[in-house]
DSSP file (Angstrom, degrees, kcal/mol; ACC not computed):
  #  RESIDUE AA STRUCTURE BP1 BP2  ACC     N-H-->O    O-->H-N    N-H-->O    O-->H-N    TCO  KAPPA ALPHA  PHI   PSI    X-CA   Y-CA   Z-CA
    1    1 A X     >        0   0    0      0, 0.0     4,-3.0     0, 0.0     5,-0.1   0.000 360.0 360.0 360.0 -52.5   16.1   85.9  -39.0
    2    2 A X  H  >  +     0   0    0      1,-0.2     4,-1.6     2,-0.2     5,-0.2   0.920 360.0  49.8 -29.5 -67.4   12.5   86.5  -37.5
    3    3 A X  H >> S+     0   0    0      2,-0.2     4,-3.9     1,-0.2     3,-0.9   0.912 106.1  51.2 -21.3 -75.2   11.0   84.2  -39.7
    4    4 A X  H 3> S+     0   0    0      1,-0.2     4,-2.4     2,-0.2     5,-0.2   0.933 113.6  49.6 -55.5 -42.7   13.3   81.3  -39.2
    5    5 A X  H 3< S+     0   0    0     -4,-3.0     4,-0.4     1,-0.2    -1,-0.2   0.800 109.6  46.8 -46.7 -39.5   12.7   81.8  -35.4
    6    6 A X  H XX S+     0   0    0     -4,-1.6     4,-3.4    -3,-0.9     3,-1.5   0.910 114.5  50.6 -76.6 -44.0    9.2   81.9  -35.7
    7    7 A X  H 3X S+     0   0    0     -4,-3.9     4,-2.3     1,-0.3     5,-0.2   0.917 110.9  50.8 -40.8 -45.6    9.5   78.6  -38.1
    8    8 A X  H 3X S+     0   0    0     -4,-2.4     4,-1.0     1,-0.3    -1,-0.3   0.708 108.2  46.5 -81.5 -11.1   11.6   77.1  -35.6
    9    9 A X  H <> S+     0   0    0     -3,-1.5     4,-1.6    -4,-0.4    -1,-0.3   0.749 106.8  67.8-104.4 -33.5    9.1   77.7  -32.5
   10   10 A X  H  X S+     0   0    0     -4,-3.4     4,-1.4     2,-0.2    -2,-0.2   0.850 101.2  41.0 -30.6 -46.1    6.6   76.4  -34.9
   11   11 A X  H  < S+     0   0    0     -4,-2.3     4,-0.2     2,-0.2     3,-0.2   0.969 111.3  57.5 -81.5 -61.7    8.0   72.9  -35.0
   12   12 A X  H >X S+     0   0    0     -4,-1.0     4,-2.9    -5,-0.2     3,-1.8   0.795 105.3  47.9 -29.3 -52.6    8.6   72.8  -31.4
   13   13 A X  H 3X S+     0   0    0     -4,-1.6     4,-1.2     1,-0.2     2,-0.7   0.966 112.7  52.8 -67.9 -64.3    5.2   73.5  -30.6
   14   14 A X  H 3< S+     0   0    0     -4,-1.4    -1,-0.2     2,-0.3    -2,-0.2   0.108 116.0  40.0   3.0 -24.5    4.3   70.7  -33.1
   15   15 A X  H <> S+     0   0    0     -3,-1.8     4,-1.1    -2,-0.7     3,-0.4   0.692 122.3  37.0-128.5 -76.4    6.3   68.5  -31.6
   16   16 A X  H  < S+     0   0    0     -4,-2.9    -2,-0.3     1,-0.2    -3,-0.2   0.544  97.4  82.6 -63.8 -21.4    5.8   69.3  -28.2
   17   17 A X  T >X S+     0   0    0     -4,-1.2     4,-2.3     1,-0.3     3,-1.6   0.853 101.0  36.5 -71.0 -86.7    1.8   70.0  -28.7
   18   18 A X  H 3> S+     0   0    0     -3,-0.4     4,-1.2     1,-0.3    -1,-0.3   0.758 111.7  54.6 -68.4 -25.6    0.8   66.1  -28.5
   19   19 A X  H 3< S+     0   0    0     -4,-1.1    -1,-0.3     1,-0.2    -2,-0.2   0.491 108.5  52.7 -96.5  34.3    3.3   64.9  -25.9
   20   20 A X  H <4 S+     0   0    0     -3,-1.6    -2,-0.2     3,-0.0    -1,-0.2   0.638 107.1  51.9 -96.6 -80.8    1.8   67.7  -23.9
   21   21 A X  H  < S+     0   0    0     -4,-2.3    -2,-0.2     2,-0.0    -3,-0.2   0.728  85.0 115.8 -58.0 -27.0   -1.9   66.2  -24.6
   22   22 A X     <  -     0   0    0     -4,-1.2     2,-0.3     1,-0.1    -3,-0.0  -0.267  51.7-169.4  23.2  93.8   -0.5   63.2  -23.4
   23   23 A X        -     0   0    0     -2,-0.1     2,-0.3     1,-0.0    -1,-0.1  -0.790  25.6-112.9-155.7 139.6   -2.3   62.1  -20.2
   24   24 A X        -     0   0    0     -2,-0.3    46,-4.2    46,-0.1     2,-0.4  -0.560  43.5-166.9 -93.3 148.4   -0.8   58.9  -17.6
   25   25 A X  E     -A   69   0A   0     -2,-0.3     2,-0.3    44,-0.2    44,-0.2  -0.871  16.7-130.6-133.5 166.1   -3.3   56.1  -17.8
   26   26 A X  E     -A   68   0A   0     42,-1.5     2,-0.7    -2,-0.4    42,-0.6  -0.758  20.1-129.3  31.3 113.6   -4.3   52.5  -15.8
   27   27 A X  E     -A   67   0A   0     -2,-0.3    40,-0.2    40,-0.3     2,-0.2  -0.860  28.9-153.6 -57.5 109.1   -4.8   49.6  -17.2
   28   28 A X  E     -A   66   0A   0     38,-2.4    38,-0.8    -2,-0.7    93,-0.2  -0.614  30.3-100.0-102.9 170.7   -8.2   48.0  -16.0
   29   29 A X  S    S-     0   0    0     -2,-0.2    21,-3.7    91,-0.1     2,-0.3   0.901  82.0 -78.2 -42.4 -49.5   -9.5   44.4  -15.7
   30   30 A X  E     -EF  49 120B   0     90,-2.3    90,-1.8    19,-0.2    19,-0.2  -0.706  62.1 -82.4-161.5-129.0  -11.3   44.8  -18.8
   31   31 A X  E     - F   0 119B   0     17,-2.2     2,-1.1    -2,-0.3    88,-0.2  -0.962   8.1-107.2-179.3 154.1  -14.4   46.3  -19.8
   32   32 A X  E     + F   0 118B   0     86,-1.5    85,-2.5    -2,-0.2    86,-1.5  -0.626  35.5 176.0 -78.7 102.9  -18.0   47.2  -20.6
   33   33 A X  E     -GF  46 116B   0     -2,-1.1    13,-0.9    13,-0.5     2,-0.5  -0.592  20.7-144.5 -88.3 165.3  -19.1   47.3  -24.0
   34   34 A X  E     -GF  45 115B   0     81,-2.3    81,-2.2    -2,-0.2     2,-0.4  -0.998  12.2-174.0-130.0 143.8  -22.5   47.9  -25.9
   35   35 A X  E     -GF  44 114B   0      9,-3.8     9,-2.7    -2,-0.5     2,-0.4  -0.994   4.8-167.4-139.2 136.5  -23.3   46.1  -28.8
   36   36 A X  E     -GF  43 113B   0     77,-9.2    77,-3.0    -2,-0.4     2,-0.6  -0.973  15.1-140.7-134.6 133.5  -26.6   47.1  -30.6
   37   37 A X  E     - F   0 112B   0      5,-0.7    75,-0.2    -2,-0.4     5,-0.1  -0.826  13.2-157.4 -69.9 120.5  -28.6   44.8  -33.8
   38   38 A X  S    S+     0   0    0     73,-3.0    -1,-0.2    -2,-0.6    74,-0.1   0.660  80.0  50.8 -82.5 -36.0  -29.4   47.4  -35.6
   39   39 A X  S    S+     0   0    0     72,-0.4    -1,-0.1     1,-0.2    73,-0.1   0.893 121.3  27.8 -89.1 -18.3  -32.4   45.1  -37.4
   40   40 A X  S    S-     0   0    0      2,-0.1    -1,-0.2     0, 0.0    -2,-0.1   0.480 100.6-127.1-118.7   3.7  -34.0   43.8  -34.5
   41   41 A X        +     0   0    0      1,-0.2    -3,-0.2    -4,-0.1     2,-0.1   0.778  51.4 152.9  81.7  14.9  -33.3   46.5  -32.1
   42   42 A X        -     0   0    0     -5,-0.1    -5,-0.7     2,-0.0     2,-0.4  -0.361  23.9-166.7 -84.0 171.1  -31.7   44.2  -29.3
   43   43 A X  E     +G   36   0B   0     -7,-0.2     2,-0.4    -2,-0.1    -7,-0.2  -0.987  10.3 179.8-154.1 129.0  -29.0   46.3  -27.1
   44   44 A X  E     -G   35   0B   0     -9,-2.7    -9,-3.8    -2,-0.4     2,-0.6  -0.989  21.8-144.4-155.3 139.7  -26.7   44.1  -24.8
   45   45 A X  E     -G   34   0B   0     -2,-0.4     2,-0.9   -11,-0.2   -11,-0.2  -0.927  17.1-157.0-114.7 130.3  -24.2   45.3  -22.7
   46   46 A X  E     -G   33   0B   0    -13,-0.9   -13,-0.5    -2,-0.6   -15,-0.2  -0.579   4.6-151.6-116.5  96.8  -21.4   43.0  -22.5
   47   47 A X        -     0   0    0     -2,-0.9     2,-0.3   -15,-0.2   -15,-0.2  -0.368  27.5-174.1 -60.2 145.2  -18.7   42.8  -19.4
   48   48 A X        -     0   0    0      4,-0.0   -17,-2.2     6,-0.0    72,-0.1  -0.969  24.5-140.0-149.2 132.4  -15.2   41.7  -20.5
   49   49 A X  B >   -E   30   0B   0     -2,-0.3     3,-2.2   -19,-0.2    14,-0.4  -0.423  44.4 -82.1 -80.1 156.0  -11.9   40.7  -19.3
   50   50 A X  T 3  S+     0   0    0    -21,-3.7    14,-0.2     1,-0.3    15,-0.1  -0.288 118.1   8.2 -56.9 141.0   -8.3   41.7  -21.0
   51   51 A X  T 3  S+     0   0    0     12,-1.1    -1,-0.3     1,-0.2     2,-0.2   0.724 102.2 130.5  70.2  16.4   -7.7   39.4  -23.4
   52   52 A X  E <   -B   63   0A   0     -3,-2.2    11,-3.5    11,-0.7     2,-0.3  -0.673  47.9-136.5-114.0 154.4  -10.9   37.8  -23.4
   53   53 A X  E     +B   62   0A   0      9,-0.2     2,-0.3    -2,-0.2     9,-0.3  -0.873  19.5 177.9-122.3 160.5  -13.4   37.0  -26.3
   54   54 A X  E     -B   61   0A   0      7,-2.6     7,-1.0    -2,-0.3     2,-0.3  -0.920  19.7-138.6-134.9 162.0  -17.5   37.5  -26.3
   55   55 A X  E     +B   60   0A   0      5,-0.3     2,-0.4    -2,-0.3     5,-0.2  -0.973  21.1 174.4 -93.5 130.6  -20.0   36.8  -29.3
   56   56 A X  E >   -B   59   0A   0      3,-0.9     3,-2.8    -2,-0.3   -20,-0.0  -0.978  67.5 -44.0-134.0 123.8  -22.7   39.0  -30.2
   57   57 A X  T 3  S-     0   0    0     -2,-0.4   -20,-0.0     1,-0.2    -2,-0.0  -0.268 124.5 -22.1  72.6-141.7  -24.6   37.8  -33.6
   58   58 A X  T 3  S+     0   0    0     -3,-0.1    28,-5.9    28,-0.0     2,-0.3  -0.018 118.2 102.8-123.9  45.0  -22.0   36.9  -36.0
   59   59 A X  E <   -BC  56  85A   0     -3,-2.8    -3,-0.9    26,-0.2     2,-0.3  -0.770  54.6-161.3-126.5 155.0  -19.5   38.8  -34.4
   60   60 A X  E     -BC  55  84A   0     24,-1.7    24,-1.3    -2,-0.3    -5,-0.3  -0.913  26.1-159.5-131.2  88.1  -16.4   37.3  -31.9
   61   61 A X  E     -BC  54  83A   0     -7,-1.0    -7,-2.6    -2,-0.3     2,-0.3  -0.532   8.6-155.3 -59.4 140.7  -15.5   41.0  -30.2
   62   62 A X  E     -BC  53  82A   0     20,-0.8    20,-2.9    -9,-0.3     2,-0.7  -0.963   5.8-151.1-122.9 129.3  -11.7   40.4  -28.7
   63   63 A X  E     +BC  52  81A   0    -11,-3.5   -12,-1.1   -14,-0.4   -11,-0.7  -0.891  21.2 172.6 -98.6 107.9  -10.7   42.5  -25.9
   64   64 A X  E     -     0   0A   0     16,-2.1     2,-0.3    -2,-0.7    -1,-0.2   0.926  68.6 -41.0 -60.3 -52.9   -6.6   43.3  -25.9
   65   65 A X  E     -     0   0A   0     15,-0.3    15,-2.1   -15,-0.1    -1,-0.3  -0.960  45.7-130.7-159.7 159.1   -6.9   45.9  -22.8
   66   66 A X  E     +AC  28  79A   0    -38,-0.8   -38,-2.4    -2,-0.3    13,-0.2  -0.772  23.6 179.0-133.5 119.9   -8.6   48.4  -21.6
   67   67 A X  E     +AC  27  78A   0     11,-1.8    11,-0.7    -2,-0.3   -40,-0.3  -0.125  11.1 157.5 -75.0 169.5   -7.2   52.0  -20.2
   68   68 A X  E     -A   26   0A   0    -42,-0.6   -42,-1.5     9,-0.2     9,-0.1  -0.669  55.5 -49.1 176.8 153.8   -8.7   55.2  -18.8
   69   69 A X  E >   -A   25   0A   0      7,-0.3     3,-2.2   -44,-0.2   -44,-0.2  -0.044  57.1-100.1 -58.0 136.0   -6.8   57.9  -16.5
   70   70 A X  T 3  S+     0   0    0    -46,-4.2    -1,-0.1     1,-0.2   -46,-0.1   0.002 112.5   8.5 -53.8 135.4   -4.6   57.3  -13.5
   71   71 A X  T 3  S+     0   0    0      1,-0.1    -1,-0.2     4,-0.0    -2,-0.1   0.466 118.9  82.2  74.0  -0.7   -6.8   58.0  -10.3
   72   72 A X    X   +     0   0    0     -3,-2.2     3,-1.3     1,-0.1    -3,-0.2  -0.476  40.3 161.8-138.4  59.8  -10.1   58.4  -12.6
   73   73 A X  T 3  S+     0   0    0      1,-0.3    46,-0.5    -5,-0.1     4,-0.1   0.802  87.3  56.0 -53.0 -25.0  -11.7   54.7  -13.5
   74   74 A X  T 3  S+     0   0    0     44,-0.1    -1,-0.3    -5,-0.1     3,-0.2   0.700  93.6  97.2 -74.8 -19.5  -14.8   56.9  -14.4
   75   75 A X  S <  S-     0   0    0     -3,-1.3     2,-0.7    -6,-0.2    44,-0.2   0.175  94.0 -51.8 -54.1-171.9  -12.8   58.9  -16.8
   76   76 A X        -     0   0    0     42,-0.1    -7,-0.3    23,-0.0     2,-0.2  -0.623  62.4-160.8 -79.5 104.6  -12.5   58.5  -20.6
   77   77 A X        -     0   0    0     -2,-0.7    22,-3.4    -3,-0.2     2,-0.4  -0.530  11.6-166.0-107.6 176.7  -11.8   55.3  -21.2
   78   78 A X  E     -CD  67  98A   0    -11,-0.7   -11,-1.8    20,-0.3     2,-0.4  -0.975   6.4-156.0-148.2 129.2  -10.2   53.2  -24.5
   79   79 A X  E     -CD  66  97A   0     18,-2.6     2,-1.5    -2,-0.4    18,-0.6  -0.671  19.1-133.7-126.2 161.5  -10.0   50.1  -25.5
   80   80 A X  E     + D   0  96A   0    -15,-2.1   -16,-2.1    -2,-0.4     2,-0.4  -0.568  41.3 172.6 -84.1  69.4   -7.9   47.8  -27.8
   81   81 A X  E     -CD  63  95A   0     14,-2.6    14,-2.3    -2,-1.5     2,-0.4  -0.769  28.6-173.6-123.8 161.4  -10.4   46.0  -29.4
   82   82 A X  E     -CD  62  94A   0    -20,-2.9   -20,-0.8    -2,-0.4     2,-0.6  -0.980  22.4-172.4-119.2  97.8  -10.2   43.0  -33.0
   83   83 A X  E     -CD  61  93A   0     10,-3.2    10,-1.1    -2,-0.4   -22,-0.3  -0.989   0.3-170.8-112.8 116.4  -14.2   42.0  -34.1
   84   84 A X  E     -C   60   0A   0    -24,-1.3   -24,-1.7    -2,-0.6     2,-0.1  -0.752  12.7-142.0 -82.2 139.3  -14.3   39.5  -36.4
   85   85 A X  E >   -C   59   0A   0     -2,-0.2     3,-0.8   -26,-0.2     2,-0.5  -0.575  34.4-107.5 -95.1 143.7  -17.7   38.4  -38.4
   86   86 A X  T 3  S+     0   0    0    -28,-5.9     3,-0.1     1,-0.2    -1,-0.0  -0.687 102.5  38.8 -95.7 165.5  -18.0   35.1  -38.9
   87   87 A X  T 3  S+     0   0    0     -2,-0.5     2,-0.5     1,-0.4    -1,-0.2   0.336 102.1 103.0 113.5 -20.6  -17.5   34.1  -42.7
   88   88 A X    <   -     0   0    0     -3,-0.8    -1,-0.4     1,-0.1     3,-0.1  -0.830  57.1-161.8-109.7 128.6  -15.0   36.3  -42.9
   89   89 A X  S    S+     0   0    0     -2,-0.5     2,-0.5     1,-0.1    -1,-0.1   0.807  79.6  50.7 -30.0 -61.4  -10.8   36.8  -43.0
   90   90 A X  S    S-     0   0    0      1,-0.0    -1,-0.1     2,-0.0    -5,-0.1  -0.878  95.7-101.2 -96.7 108.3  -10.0   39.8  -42.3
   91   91 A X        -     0   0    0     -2,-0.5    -7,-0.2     1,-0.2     3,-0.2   0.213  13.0-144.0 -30.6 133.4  -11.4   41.8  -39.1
   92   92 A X  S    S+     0   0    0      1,-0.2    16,-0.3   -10,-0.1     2,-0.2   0.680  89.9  22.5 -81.7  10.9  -14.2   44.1  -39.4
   93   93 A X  E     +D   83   0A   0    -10,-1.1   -10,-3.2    14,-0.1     2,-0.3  -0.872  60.3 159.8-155.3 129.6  -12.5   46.0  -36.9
   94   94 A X  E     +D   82   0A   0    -12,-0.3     2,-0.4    -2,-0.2   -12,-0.2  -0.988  48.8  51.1-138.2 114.5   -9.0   46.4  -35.3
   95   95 A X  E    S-D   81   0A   0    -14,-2.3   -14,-2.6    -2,-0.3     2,-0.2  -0.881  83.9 -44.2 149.5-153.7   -7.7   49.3  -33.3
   96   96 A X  E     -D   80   0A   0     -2,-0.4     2,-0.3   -16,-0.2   -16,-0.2  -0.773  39.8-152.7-116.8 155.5   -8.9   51.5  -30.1
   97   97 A X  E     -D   79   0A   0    -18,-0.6   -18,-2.6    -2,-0.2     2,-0.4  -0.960   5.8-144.1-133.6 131.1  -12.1   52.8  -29.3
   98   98 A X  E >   -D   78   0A   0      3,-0.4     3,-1.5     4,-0.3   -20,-0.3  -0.889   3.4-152.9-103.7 107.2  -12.8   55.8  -27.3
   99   99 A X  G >  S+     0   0    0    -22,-3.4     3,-0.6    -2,-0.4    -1,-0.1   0.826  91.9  51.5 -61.8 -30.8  -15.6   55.9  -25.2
  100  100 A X  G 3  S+     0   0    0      1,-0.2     2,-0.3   -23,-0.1    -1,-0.3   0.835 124.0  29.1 -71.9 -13.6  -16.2   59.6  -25.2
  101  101 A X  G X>  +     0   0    0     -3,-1.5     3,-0.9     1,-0.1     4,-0.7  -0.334  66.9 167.6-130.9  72.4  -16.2   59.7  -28.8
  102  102 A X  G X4 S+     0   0    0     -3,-0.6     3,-1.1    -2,-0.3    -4,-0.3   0.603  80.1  63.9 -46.8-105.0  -17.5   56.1  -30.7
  103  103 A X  G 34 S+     0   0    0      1,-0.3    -1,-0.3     4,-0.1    -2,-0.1   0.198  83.8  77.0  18.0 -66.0  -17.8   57.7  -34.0
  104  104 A X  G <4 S+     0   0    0     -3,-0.9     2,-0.5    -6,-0.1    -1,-0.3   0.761 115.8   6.6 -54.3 -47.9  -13.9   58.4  -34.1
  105  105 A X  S << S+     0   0    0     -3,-1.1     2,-0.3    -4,-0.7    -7,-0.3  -0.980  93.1 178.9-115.3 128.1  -12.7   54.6  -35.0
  106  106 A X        -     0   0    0     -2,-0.5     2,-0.6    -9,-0.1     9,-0.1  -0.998  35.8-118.5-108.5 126.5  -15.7   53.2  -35.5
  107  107 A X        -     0   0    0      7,-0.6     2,-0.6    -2,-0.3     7,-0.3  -0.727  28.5-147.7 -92.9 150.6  -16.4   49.8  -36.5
  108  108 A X        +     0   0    0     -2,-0.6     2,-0.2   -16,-0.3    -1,-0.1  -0.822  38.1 138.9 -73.4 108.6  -18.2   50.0  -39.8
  109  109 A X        -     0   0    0     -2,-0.6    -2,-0.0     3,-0.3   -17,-0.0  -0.911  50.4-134.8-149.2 124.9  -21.1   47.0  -40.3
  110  110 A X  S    S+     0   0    0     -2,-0.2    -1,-0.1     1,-0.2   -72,-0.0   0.875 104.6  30.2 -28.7 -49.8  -24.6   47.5  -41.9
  111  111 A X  S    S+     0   0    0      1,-0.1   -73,-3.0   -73,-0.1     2,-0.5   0.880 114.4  51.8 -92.5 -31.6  -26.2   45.4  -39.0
  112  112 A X  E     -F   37   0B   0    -75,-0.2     2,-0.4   -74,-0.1    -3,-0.3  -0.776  47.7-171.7-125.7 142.2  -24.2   45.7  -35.9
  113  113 A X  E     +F   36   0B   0    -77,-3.0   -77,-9.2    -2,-0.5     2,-0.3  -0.990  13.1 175.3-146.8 121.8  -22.7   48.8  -33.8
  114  114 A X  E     +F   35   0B   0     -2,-0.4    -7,-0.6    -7,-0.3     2,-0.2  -0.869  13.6 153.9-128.6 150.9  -20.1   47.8  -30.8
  115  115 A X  E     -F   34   0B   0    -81,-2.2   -81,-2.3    -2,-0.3     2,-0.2  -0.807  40.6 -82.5-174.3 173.0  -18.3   50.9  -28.5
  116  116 A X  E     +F   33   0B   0     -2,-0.2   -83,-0.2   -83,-0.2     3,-0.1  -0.495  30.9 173.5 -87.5 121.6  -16.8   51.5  -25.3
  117  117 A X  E     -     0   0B   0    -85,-2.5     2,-0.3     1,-0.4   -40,-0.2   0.592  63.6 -41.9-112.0 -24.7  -18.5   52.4  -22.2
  118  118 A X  E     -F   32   0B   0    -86,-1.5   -86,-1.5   -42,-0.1    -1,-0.4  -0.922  54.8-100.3-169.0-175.8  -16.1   52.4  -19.5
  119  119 A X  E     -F   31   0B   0    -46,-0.5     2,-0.6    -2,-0.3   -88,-0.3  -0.354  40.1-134.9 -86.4 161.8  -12.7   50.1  -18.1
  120  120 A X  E     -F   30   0B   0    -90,-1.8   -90,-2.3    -2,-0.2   -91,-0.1  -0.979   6.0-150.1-151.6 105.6  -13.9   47.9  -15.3
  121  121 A X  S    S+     0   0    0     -2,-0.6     2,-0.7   -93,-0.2   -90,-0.0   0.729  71.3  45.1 -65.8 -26.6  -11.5   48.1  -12.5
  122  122 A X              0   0    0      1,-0.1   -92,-0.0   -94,-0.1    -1,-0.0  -0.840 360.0 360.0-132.6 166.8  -12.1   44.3  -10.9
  123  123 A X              0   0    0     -2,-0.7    -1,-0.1   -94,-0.1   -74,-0.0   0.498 360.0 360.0 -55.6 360.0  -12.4   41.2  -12.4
């Protein structure tokens, strides 16, 4: 009977764990990226609205949103973002990007490295 109990307070916490971690968030106007050429060593920081597109290279960055915690526009923010190469089909990146942590979705491209540096509260 122990057992099952402890099993059963297992899942609950399991369950309940992430919507716990779970944190209320803002939508901002857009957002601030960096995009760095890794072969000639330029660095451009690129302001962007939701839903808006920029070119860096032979990349078309599209911004869907960008979020970051209610009452804290300096907080961590994460963004929705689709970079397409040109030449290409498929994007070489789709999905959200965290600014405290690039590395975790990352987009992978030999030449070019884009991430999040914060949500930008006006237009």
């Amino acid at each position: 009977m122990k057992r099952l109990m402890s099993l059963v307070l297992c899942a609950g916490l399991a369950v309940a764990g992430p919507l716990a971690a779970q944190e209320e968030v803002e939508t901002g106007a857009g957002a601030t990226l960096r995009a760095l050429d890794k072969v000639n060593g330029s660095v451009r920081d690129i302001k962007m609205r939701n839903a808006s597109s920029a070119r860096f290279g032979r990349l078309t960055i599209n911004l869907g949103e960008c979020r970051y915690p209610v009452g804290d526009p300096a907080g961590d923010a994460y963004a929705f973002l689709t970079i397409q190469e040109d030449g290409r089909a498929e994007p070489r990146f789709s999905g959200w990007m965290v600014a405290s942590a690039p590395a975790l979705n990352a987009l992978d491209h030999p030449r070019y490295d884009v991430w999040v540096m914060r949500c930008n509260t006006n237009a």
